[in-house]
C-alpha positions as CSV (number, residue, x, y, z in Angstrom):
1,X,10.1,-32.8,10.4
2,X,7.7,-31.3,7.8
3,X,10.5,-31.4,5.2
4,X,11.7,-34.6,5.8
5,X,9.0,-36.1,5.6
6,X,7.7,-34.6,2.2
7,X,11.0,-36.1,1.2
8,X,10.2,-39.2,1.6
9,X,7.4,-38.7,-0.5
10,X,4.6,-38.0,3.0
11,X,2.0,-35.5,2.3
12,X,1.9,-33.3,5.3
13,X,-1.2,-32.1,6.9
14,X,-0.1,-30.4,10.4
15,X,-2.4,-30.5,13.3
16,X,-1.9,-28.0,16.7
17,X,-2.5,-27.8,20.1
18,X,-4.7,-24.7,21.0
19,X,-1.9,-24.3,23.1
20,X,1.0,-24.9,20.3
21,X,-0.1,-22.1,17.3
22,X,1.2,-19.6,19.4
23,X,4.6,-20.9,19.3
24,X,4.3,-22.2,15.8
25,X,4.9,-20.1,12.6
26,X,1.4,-21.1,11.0
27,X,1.6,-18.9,7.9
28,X,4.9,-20.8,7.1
29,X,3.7,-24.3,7.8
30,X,0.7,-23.7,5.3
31,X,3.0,-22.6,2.6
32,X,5.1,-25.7,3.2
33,X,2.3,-28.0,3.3
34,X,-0.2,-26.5,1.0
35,X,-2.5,-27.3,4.2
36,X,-4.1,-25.3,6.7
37,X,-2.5,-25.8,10.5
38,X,-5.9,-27.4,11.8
39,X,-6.2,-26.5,15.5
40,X,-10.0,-26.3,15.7
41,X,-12.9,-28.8,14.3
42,X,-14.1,-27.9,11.0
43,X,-17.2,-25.7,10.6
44,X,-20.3,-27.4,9.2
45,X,-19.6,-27.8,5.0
46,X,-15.7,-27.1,5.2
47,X,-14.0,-29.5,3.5
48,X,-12.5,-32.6,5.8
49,X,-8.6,-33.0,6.6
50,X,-7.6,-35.9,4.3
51,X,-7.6,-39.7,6.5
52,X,-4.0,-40.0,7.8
53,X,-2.1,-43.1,6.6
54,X,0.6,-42.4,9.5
55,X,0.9,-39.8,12.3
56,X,3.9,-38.3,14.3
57,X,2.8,-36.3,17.5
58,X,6.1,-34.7,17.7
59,X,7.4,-32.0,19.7
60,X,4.5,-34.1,22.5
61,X,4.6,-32.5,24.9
62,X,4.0,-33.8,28.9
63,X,0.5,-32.6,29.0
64,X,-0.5,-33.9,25.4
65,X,1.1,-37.3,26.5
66,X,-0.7,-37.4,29.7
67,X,-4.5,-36.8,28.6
68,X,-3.7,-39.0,25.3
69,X,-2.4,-42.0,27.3
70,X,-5.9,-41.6,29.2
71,X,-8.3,-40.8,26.1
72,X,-9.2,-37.4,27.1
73,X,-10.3,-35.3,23.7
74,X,-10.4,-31.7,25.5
75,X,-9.3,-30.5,21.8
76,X,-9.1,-30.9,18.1
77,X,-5.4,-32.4,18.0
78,X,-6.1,-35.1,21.0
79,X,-9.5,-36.0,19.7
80,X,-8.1,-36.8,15.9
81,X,-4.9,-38.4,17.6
82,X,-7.4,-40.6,20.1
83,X,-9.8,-41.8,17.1
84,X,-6.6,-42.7,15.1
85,X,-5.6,-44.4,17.6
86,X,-8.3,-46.8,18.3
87,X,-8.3,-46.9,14.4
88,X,-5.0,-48.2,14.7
89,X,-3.3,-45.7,11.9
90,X,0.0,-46.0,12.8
91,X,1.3,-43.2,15.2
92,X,4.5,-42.7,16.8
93,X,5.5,-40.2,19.7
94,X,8.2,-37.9,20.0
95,X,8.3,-36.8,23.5
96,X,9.9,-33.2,24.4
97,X,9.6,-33.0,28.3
98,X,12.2,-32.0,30.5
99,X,13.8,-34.4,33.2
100,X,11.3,-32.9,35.7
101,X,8.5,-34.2,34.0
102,X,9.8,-37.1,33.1
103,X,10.4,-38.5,36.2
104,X,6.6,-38.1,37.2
105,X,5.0,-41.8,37.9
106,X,2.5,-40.2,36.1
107,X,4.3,-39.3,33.4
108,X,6.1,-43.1,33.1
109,X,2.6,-44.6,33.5
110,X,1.3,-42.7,30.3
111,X,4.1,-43.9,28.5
112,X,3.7,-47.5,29.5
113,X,0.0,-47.0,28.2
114,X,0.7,-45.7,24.9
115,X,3.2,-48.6,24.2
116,X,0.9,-51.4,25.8
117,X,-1.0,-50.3,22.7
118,X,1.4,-50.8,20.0
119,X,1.9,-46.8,20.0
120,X,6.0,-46.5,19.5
121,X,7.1,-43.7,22.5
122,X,10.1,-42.3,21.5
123,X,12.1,-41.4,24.6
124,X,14.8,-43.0,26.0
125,X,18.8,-44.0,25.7
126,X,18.1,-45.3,21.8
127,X,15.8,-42.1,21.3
128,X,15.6,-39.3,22.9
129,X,16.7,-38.1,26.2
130,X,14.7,-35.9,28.2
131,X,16.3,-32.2,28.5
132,X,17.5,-30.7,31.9
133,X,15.1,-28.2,32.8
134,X,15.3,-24.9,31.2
135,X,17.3,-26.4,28.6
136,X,14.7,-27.4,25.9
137,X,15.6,-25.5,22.7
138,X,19.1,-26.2,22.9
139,X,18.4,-30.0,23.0
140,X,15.7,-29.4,19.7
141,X,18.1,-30.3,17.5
142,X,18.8,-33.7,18.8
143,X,15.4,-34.7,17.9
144,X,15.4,-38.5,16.3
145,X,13.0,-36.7,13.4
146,X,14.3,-39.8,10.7
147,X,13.7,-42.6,13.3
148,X,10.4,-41.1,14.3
149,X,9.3,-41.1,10.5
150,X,10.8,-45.1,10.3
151,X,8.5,-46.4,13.2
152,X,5.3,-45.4,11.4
């Protein structure tokens, strides 16, 4: 995602879960990016992220849908991705749950709430289909990364 995007000419700023920069090769993203990964707020008098013009929340994962769709800001990611939001920088999702999870009402309700507010959810037969459990990583590469980087 990071590289196609700085094809298209993006400057990439990457933001993480708490939960996600285990999983993440950090080092490698901030050489890409010229960035730090920002997982945490900043400390009094270090410098701000730069304003996003766009945002993709991608790999978004059920429990990063879930408290967005309901404005809960229990970290650094979903309180920048809730403000931008209501700011109404253009985000898209790109959902990466399994089958399981997406069957939850919950789940569906979340992603009726997002959408009801112009926030493009990209999951579905045109999109992406959710993965049968256990089978996640060999799904990855199906991602729709281009059309996620066309709806913002």
């Amino acid at each position: 995602m990071v590289g196609l995007a700085q094809e298209q000419g993006w400057t990439v700023q990457v933001m993480a879960t708490p939960a996600a920069v285990d999983f993440i090769d950090v080092e490698a993203l901030e050489k890409q990016t010229g960035r730090p990964v920002r997982s945490q707020h900043r400390t009094p008098g270090e410098p701000r992220s730069p304003k996003a013009d766009a945002i993709i929340i991608a790999p978004a994962t059920f429990n990063t849908i879930n408290k967005l769709a309901n404005g809960i800001a229990d970290n650094y990611a979903l309180d920048v991705l809730n403000e931008a939001i209501g700011l109404g920088v253009p985000t898209a999702i790109l959902p990466f749950v399994n089958s399981a999870y997406a069957s939850r009402a919950p789940f569906k309700m979340s992603i009726e709430k997002l959408r009801s507010e112009q926030v493009p959810v990209l999951i579905g037969p045109d999109s992406f289909m959710p993965h049968d459990t256990g089978d996640g990583l060999n799904n990855a590469k199906y991602f729709p990364w281009k059309k996620a980087l066309k709806m913002v």
